[in-house]
C-alpha positions, 0 to 999 in steps of 0.5 A, spaced: 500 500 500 505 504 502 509 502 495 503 505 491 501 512 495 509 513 493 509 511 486 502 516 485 506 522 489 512 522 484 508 521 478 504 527 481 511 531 482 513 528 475 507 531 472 507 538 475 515 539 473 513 537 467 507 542 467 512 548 470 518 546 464 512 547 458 510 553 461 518 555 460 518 553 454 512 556 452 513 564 455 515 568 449 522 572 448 521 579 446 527 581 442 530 588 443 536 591 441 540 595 447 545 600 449 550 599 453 551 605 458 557 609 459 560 615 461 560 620 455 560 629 455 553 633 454 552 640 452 545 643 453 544 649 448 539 655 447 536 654 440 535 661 438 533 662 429 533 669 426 536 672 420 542 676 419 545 682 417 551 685 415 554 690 420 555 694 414 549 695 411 547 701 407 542 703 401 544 708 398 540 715 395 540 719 389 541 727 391 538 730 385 533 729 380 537 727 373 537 720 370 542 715 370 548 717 366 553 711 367 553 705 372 560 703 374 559 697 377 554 690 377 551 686 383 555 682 387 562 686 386 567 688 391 567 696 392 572 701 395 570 706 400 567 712 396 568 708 390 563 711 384 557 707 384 553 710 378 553 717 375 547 721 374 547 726 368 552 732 370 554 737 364 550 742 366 552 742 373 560 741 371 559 747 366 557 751 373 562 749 377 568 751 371 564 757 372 564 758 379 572 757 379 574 762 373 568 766 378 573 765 383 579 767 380 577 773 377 575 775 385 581 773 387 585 777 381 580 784 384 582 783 391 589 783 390 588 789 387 584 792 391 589 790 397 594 793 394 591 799 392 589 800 399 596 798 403 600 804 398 593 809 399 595 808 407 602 810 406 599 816 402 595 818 407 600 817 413 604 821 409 599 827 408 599 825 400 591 823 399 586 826 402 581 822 407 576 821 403 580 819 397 584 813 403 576 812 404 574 809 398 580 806 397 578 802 403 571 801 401 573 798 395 578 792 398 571 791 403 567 790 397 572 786 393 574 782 400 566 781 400 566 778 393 572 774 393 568 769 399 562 769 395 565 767 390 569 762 395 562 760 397 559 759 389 564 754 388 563 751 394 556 749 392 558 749 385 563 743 387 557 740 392 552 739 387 557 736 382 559 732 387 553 730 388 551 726 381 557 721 382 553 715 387 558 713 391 560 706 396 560 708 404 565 704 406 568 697 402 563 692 402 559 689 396 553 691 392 548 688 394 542 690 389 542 696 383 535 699 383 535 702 376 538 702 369 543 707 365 538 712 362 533 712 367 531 718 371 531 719 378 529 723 384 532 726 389 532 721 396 530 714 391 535 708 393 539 707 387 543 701 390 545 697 397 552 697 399 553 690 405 560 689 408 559 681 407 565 680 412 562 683 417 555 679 419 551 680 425 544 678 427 538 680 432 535 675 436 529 675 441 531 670 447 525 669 452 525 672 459 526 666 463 532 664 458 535 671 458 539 670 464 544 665 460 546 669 456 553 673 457 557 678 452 563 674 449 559 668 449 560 664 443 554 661 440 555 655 434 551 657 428 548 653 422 544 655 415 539 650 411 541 653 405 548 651 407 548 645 410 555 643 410 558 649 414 557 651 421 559 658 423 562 661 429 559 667 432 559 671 439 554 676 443 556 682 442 550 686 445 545 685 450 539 690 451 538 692 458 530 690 459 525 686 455 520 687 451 514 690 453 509 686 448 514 680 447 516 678 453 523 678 450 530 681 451 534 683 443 541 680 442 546 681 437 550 676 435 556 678 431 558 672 426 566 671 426 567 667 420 562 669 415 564 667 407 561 670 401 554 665 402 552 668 408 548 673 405 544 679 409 537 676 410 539 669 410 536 665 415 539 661 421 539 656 427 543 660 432 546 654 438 548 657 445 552 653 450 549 654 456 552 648 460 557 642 459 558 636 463 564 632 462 564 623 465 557 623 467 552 617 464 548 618 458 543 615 453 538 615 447 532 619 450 528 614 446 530 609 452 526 614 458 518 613 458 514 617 463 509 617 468 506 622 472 503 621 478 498 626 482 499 627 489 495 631 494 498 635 500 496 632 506 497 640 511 493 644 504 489 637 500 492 641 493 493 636 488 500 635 485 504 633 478 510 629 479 514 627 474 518 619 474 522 617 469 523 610 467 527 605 463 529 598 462 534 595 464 536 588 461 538 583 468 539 575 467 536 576 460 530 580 463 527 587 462 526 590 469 523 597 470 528 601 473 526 609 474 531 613 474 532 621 475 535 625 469 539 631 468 539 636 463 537 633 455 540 635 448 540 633 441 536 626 443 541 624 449 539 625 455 544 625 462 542 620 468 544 623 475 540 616 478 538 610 476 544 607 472 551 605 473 557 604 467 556 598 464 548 597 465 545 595 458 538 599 456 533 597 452 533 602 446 528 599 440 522 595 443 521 598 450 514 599 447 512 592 447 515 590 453 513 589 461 517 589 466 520 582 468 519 580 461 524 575 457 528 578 452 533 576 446 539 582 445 538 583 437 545 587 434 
C-alpha cells in the first residue's frame, strides 16, 4: 500500500515539473536591441533662429533729380570706400562749377588789387599825400572786393557740392548688394539707387525669452548653422545685450556678431543660432528614446492641493530580463539625455522595443 501512495506522489511531482518546464518553454522572448551605458560629455544649448545682417549695411540715395548717366559697377562686386557707384547726368552742373572757379579767380585777381591799392593809399595818407576821403574809398573798395572774393569762395563751394553730388558713391568697402535702376533712367532726389553690405562683417538680432535671458553673457560664443548651407557651421559671439525686455514680447534683443562669415552668408539669410549654456564632462548618458514617463498626482496632506510629479523610467536588461528601473535625469540635448540616478557604467538599456515590453519580461539582445 505504502509502495503505491509513493509511486502516485512522484508521478504527481513528475507531472507538475513537467507542467512548470512547458510553461518555460512556452513564455515568449521579446527581442530588443540595447545600449550599453557609459560615461560620455553633454552640452545643453539655447536654440535661438533669426536672420542676419551685415554690420555694414547701407542703401544708398540719389541727391538730385537727373537720370542715370553711367553705372560703374554690377551686383555682387567688391567696392572701395567712396568708390563711384553710378553717375547721374552732370554737364550742366560741371559747366557751373568751371564757372564758379574762373568766378573765383577773377575775385581773387580784384582783391589783390584792391589790397594793394589800399596798403600804398595808407602810406599816402600817413604821409599827408591823399586826402581822407580819397584813403576812404580806397578802403571801401578792398571791403567790397574782400566781400566778393568769399562769395565767390562760397559759389564754388556749392558749385563743387552739387557736382559732387551726381557721382553715387560706396560708404565704406563692402559689396553691392542690389542696383535699383538702369543707365538712362531718371531719378529723384532721396530714391535708393543701390545697397552697399560689408559681407565680412555679419551680425544678427535675436529675441531670447525672459526666463532664458539670464544665460546669456557678452563674449559668449554661440555655434551657428544655415539650411541653405548645410555643410558649414559658423562661429559667432554676443556682442550686445539690451538692458530690459520687451514690453509686448516678453523678450530681451541680442546681437550676435558672426566671426567667420564667407561670401554665402548673405544679409537676410536665415539661421539656427546654438548657445552653450552648460557642459558636463564623465557623467552617464543615453538615447532619450530609452526614458518613458509617468506622472503621478499627489495631494498635500497640511493644504489637500493636488500635485504633478514627474518619474522617469527605463529598462534595464538583468539575467536576460527587462526590469523597470526609474531613474532621475539631468539636463537633455540633441536626443541624449544625462542620468544623475538610476544607472551605473556598464548597465545595458533597452533602446528599440521598450514599447512592447513589461517589466520582468524575457528578452533576446538583437545587434
Amino acid at each position: 500500500m505504502i509502495k503505491k501512495i509513493s509511486i502516485i506522489i512522484l508521478s504527481i511531482l513528475i507531472f507538475i515539473a513537467c507542467d512548470e518546464q512547458n510553461d518555460t518553454v512556452n513564455e515568449t522572448v521579446i527581442p530588443v536591441k540595447v545600449f550599453n551605458v557609459k560615461p560620455n560629455t553633454i552640452s545643453q544649448y539655447l536654440r535661438l533662429t533669426g536672420s542676419v545682417e551685415a554690420e555694414n549695411d547701407a542703401v544708398v540715395f540719389a541727391k538730385l533729380n537727373e537720370k542715370i548717366e553711367k553705372i560703374y559697377v554690377r551686383v555682387g562686386q567688391n567696392v572701395k570706400k567712396d568708390e563711384v557707384i553710378a553717375e547721374q547726368y552732370n554737364e550742366i552742373l560741371k559747366q557751373n562749377l568751371e564757372m564758379a572757379k574762373a568766378g573765383l579767380k577773377s575775385a581773387e585777381s580784384q582783391f589783390i588789387l584792391a589790397k594793394q591799392n589800399h596798403e600804398r593809399m595808407l602810406k599816402l595818407f600817413e604821409q599827408k599825400a591823399v586826402s581822407p576821403q580819397q584813403f576812404d574809398q580806397a578802403e571801401s573798395q578792398m571791403k567790397t572786393l574782400e566781400a566778393n572774393l568769399d562769395l565767390a569762395k562760397s559759389q564754388l563751394k556749392q558749385a563743387e557740392e552739387n557736382y559732387e553730388n551726381s557721382f553715387i558713391k560706396a560708404p565704406f568697402a563692402g559689396v553691392i548688394a542690389a542696383i535699383n535702376f538702369d543707365e538712362n533712367q531718371m531719378v529723384t532726389a532721396g530714391q535708393p539707387v543701390a545697397q552697399v553690405v560689408n559681407s565680412k562683417s555679419m551680425k544678427a538680432k535675436l529675441m531670447v525669452s525672459g526666463t532664458d535671458a539670464n544665460h546669456v553673457e557678452i563674449g559668449q560664443l554661440i555655434e551657428i548653422e544655415f539650411p541653405s548651407i548645410p555643410e558649414a557651421v559658423y562661429q559667432g559671439k554676443v556682442n550686445r545685450i539690451n538692458k530690459a525686455l520687451s514690453p509686448v514680447t516678453n523678450a530681451l534683443e541680442i546681437e550676435v556678431l558672426i566671426l567667420n562669415a564667407d561670401e554665402r552668408v548673405k544679409s537676410g539669410l536665415f539661421g539656427k543660432f546654438n548657445l552653450e549654456l552648460v557642459t558636463k564632462d564623465n557623467v552617464i548618458i543615453i538615447p532619450e528614446t530609452a526614458v518613458q514617463q509617468q506622472t503621478e498626482v499627489k495631494i498635500d496632506r497640511e493644504t489637500g492641493v493636488q500635485k504633478s510629479v514627474k518619474k522617469h523610467f527605463t529598462y534595464k536588461i538583468d539575467n536576460d530580463r527587462a526590469v523597470l528601473t526609474e531613474i532621475k535625469i539631468g539636463i537633455n540635448s540633441d536626443g541624449r539625455v544625462e542620468i544623475t540616478d538610476g544607472l551605473s557604467e556598464g548597465d545595458r538599456v533597452v533602446v528599440v522595443g521598450q514599447n512592447i515590453i513589461k517589466d520582468g519580461d524575457l528578452v533576446k539582445i538583437i545587434e
